[in-house]
C-alpha positions as CSV (number, residue, x, y, z in Angstrom):
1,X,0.0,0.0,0.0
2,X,2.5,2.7,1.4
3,X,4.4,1.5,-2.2
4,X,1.2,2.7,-4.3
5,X,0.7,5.6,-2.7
6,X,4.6,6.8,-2.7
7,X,4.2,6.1,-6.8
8,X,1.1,8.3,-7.2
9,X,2.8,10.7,-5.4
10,X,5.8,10.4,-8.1
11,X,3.6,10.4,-11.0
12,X,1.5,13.3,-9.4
13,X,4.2,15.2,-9.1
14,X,5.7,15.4,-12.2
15,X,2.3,16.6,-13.0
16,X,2.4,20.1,-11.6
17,X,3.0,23.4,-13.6
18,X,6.2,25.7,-13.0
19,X,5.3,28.1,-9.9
20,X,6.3,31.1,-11.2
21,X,5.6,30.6,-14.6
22,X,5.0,33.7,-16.9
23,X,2.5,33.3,-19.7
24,X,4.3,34.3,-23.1
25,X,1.9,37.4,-24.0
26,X,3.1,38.8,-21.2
27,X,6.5,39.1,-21.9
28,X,8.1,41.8,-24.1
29,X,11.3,39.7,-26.2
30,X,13.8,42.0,-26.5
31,X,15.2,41.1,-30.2
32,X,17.9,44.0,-30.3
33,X,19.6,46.7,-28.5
34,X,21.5,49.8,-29.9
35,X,23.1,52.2,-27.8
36,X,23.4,56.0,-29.3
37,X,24.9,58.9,-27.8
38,X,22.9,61.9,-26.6
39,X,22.7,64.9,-29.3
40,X,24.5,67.4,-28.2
41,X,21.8,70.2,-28.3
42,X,19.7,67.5,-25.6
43,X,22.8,66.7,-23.6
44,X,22.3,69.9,-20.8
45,X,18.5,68.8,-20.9
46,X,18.9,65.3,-19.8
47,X,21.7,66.3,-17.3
48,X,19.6,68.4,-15.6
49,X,16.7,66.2,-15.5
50,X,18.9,63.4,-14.1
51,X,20.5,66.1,-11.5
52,X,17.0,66.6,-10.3
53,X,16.0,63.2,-9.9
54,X,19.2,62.0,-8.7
55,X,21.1,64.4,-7.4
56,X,23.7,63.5,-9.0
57,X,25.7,65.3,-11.5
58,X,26.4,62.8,-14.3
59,X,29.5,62.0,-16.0
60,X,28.0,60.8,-19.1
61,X,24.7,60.0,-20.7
62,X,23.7,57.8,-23.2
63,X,20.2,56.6,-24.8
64,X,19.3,52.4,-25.3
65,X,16.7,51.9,-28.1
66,X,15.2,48.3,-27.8
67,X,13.4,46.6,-30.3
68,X,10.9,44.2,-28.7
69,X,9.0,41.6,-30.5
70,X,5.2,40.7,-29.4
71,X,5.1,37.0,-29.8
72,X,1.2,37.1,-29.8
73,X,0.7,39.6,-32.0
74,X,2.4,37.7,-35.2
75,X,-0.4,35.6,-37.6
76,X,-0.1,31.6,-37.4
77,X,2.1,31.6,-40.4
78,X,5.3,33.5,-38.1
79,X,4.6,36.9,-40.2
80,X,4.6,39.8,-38.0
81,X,1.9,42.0,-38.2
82,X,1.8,46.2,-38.0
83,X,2.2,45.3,-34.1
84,X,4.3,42.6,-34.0
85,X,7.1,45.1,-32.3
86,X,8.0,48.3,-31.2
87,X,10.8,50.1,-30.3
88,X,11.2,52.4,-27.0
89,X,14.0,54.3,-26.1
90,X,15.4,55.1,-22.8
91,X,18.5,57.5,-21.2
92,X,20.9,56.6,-18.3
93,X,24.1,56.2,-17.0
94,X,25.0,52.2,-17.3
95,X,22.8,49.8,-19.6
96,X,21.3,48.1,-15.8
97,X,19.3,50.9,-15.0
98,X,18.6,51.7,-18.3
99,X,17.0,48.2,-18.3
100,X,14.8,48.7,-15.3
101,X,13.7,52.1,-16.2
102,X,11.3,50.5,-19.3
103,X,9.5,49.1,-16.2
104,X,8.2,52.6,-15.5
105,X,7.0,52.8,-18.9
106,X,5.7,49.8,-20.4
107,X,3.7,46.8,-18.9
108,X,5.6,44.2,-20.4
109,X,9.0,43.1,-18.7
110,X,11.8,43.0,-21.3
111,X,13.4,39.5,-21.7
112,X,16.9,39.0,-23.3
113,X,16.8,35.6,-24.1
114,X,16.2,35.9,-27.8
115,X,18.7,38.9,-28.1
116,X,19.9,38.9,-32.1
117,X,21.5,42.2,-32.6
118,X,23.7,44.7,-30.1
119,X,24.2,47.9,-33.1
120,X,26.8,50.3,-31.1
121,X,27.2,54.2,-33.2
122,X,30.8,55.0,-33.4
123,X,30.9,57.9,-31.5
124,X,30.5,55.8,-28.2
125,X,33.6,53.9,-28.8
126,X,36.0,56.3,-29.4
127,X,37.2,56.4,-25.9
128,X,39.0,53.8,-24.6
129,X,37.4,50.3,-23.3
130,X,34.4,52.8,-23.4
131,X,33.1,49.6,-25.3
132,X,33.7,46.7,-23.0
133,X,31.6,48.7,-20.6
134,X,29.0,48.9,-23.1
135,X,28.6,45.3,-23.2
136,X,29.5,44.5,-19.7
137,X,25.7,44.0,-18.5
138,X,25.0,41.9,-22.0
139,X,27.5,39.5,-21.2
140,X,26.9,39.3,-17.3
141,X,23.1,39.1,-17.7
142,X,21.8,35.5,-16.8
143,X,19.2,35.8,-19.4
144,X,21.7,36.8,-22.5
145,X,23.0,34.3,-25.1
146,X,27.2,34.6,-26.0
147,X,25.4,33.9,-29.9
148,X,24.8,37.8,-30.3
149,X,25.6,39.5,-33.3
150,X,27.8,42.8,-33.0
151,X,27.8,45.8,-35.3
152,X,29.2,49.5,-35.0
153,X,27.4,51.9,-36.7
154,X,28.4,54.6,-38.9
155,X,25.3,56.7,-38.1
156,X,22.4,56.7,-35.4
157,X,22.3,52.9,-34.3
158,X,18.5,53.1,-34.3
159,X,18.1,54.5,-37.3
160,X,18.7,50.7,-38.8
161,X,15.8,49.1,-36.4
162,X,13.0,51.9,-38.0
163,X,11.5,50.0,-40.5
164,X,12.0,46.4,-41.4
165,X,12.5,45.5,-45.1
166,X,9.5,43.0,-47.8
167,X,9.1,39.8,-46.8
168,X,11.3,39.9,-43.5
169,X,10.0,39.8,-39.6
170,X,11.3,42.7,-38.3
171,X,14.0,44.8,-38.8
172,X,16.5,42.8,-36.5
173,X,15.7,39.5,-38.9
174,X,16.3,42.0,-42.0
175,X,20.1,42.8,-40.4
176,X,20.5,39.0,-39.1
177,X,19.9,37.7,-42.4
178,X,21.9,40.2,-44.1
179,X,25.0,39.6,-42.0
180,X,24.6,36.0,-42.8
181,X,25.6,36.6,-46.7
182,X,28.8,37.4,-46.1
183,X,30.3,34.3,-47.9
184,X,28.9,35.8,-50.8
185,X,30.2,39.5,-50.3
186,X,33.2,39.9,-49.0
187,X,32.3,43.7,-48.8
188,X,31.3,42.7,-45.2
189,X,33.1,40.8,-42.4
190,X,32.3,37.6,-41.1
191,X,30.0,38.2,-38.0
192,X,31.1,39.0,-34.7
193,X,29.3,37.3,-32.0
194,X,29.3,39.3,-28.7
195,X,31.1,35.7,-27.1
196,X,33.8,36.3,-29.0
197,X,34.1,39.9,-28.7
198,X,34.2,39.8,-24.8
199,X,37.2,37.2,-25.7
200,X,39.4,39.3,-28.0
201,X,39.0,42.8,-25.6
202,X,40.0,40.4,-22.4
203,X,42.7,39.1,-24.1
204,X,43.8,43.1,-25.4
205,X,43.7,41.9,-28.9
206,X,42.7,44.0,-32.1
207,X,40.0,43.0,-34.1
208,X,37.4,44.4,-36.8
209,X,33.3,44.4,-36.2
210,X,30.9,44.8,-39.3
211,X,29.4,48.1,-40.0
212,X,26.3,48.9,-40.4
213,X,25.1,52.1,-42.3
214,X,21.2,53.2,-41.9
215,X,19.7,55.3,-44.7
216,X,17.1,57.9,-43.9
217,X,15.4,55.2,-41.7
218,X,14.1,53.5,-44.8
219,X,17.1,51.1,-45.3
220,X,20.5,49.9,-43.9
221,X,23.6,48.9,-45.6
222,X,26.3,46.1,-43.8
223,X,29.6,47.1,-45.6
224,X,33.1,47.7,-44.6
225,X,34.2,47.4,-40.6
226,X,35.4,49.1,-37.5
227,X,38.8,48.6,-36.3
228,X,40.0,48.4,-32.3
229,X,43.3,48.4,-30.9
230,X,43.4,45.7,-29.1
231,X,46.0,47.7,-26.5
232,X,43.3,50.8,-25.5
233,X,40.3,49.1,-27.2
234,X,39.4,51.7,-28.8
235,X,38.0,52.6,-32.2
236,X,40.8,53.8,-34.5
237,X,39.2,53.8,-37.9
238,X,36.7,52.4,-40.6
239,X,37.9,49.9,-43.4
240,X,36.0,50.0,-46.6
241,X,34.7,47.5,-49.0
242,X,37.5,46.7,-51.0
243,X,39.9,46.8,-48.0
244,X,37.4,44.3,-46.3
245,X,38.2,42.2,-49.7
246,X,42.3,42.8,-49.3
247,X,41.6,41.4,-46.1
248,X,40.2,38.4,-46.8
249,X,42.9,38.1,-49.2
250,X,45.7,38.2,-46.6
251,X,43.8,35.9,-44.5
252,X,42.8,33.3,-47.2
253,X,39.2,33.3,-46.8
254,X,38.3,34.7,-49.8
255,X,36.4,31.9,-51.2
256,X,33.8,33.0,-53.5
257,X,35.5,36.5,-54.3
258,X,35.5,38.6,-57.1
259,X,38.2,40.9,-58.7
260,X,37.5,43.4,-60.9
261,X,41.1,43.3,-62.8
262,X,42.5,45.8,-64.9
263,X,44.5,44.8,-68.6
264,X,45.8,47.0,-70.8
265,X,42.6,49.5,-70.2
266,X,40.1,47.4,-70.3
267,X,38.3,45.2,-67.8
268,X,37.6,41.4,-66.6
269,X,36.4,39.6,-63.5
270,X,38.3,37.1,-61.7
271,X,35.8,34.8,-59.7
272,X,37.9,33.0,-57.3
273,X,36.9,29.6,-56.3
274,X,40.0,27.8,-54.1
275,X,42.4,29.9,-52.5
276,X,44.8,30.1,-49.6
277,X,47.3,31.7,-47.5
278,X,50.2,30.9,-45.9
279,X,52.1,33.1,-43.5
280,X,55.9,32.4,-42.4
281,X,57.8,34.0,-39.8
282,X,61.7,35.2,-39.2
283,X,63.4,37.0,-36.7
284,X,66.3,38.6,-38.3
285,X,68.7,41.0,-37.8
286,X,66.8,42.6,-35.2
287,X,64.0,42.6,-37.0
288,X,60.4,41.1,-37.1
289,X,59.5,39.6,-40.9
290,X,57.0,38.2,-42.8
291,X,56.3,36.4,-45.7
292,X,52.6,36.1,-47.0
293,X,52.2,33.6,-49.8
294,X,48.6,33.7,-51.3
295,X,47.3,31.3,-54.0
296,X,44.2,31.3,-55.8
297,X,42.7,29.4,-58.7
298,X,39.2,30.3,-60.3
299,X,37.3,31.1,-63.4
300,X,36.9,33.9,-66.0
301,X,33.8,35.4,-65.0
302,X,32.9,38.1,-67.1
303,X,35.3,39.6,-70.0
304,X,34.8,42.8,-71.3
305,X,38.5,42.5,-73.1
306,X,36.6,43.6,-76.6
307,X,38.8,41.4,-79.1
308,X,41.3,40.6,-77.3
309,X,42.0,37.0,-78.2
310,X,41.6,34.4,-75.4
311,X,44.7,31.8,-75.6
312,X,46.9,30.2,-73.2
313,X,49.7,32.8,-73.9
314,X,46.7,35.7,-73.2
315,X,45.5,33.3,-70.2
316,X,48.9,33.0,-68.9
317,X,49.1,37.2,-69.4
318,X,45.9,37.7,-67.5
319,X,47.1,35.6,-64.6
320,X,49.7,37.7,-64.2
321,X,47.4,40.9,-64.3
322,X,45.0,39.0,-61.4
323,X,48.5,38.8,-59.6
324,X,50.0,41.7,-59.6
325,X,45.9,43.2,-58.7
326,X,46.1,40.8,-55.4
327,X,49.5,42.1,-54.3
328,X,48.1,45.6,-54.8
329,X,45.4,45.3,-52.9
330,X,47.1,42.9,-50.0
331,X,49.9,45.2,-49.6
332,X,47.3,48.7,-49.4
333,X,45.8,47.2,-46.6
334,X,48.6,46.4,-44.9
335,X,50.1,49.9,-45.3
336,X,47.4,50.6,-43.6
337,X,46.8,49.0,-40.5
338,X,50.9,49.2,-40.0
339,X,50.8,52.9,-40.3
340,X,47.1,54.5,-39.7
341,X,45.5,52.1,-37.6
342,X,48.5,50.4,-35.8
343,X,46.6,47.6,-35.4
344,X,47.5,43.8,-36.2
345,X,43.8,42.5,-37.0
346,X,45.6,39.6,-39.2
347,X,46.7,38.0,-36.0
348,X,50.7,38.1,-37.2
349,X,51.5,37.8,-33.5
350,X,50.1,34.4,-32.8
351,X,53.2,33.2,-35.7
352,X,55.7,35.3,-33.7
353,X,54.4,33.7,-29.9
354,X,54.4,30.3,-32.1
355,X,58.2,30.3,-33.4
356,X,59.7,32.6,-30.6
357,X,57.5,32.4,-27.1
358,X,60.3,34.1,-25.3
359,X,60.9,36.9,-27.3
360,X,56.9,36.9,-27.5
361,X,56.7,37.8,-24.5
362,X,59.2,40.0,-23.9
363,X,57.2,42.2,-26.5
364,X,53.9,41.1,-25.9
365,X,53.0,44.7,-24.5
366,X,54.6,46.5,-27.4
367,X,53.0,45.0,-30.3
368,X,50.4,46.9,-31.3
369,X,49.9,50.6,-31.2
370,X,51.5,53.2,-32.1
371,X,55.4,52.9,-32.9
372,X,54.8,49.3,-32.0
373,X,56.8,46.3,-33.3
374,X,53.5,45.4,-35.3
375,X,54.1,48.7,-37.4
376,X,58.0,48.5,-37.5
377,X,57.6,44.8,-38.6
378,X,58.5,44.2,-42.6
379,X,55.8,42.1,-44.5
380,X,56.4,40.5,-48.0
381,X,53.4,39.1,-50.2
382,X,53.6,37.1,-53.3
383,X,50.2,35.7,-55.2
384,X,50.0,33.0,-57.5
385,X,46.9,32.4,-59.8
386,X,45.7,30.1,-61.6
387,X,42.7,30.7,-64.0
388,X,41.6,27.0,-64.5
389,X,39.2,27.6,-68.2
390,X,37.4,30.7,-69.6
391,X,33.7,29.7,-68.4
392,X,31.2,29.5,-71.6
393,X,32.2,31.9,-74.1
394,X,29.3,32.4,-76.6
395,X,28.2,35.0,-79.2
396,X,25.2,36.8,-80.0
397,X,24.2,37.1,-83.4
């Protein structure tokens, strides 16, 4: 008997419902967050008002818009409807109280769980580790996920979440799903997950986050990247779309890239399909060097040679033109992050800490930076090419 009832018990109890449950309408989904800095003609308005309320004279100010995302209010085939989200915007000092200042204002309490997007404007991170404190609360939060996509924005950060674009969700879907085609541009970065982010600015290293450019609140654009010296983790400087294409270059993942080469005036389109990149190390001399070796087969993509006639001397003539175009372009952005940015994105040092731990680490702290052995360092780079056949070459009569 005392056996029956301890199993009914068991079975009953497996029964029950959660006791503090929250029933899903209820809950506002915070889908993304970006973080703006005050305009300058409200600055002395909100400082005031926060003096008042505080008194407290603040240091700095900035405003958090959120996007949040009514589960209940999308039809049964996932397609959001006029009210499917909203955005609200709120001022403070840290991204906490921020948080717990919606409370005051809406009826539904904001949930991070399904966080897809952090969009930070540029002007916040130009003061140093200004941006590890930014994300500080996102990655302590017991709620957040480390899968969250990063972006710095040239331009208000809102102004990408105003309207969302045919066919998509909501605007934070539009930008996911944007980001996610980067194999197929290399005009944008691969994306940067805030997980890795909190790794590279504990470890003081320099890295790149995709840009995101919002147009007249209509549209957005995800092209080029921010750079961050890894040293003050601060922002240092934009790289554009064919420098985001160098890059990718230097660090053989340029799969799927397109050049747009130059011959004797007149253009043709490499379409690379293999490539690769090898990077050796020396310490000679007293002096930190580098050779980059980068090979790359692919296909003729588009000729616009006129009559030009295609022939393995010609093919052998173009190679060398699709060469000489990817040591260009390698070595430009090298110039530049040696000498404007300071700032080894490439991750040269891990081959020094690899062949030469000890010296490594005697120099660990003057890498990057300004007159920094990253900068004084000399780097080589060679291509190779192969163009494997001319694709279908037909005429129209």
């Amino acid at each position: 008997m005392l056996r029956k009832l301890f199993f009914l018990f068991a079975v009953l109890s497996l029964l029950t419902s959660c006791w503090d449950s929250t029933e899903i309408e209820e809950v506002g989904f915070v889908a993304a967050v970006a973080l703006d800095p005050i305009e300058k003609k409200d600055l002395e308005l909100y400082k005031e008002q926060f003096q008042k309320e505080t008194g407290i004279t603040p240091g700095h100010l900035y405003k958090t818009t959120y996007q949040v995302f009514i589960p209940s209010a999308a039809n049964g085939e996932g397609v959001a409807t006029d009210d499917a989200f909203f955005n609200i915007t709120s001022v403070g000092r840290t991204n906490f109280k921020i948080n717990r200042n919606i409370a005051a204002r809406r009826s539904r309490r904001l949930n991070y769980e399904h966080l897809k997007v952090i969009i930070i404007n540029e002007e916040l991170t130009k003061s140093g580790s200004m941006i590890g404190h930014l994300i500080d609360f996102y990655i302590r939060d017991h709620e957040m996920r480390r899968n969250a996509l990063v972006f710095i924005s040239n331009g208000a950060a809102n102004g990408s979440l105003q309207h969302k674009l045919p066919l998509e969700l909501m605007p934070t879907t539009s930008i996911k799903m944007v980001q996610e085609n980067y194999k197929a541009n290399h005009a944008m970065p691969p994306p940067k997950e805030i997980g890795d982010l909190a790794k590279d600015i504990i470890n003081d290293q320099s890295y790149i986050l995709p840009r995101i450019t919002p147009f007249e609140g209509i549209d957005f654009k995800v092209a080029g990247a921010g750079v961050f010296l890894g040293r003050t983790n601060e922002f240092v400087g934009w790289l554009g779309e064919i420098d985001l294409l160098a890059y990718s270059l230097v660090t053989g993942d340029a799969f799927n890239a397109i050049l747009e080469v130059d011959k004797d005036g007149k253009l043709f389109v490499f379409e690379i399909d293999t490539m690769g990149s090898v990077i050796n190390y020396q310490r000679k001399n007293d002096q930190d060097y580098f050779q980059i070796d980068i090979k790359a087969e692919g296909f003729l993509g588009e000729s616009w040679l006129g009559d030009i006639e295609l022939s393995e001397d010609m093919n052998e003539k173009l190679e060398v033109a699709v060469e000489k175009e990817i040591e260009h372009l390698a070595k430009n952005i090298i110039d530049k992050l040696q000498h404007e940015f300071h700032a080894d994105i490439f991750g040269l040092y891990k081959k020094v800490k690899q062949k030469n731990y000890r010296y490594w680490k005697g120099i660990e702290e003057n890498w990057g930076g300004e007159g920094g052995l990253f900068s004084k360092a000399t780097i080589d780079v060679s291509a190779k090419v192969k163009i494997r056949h001319y694709m279908t070459e037909e005429k129209v009569s």
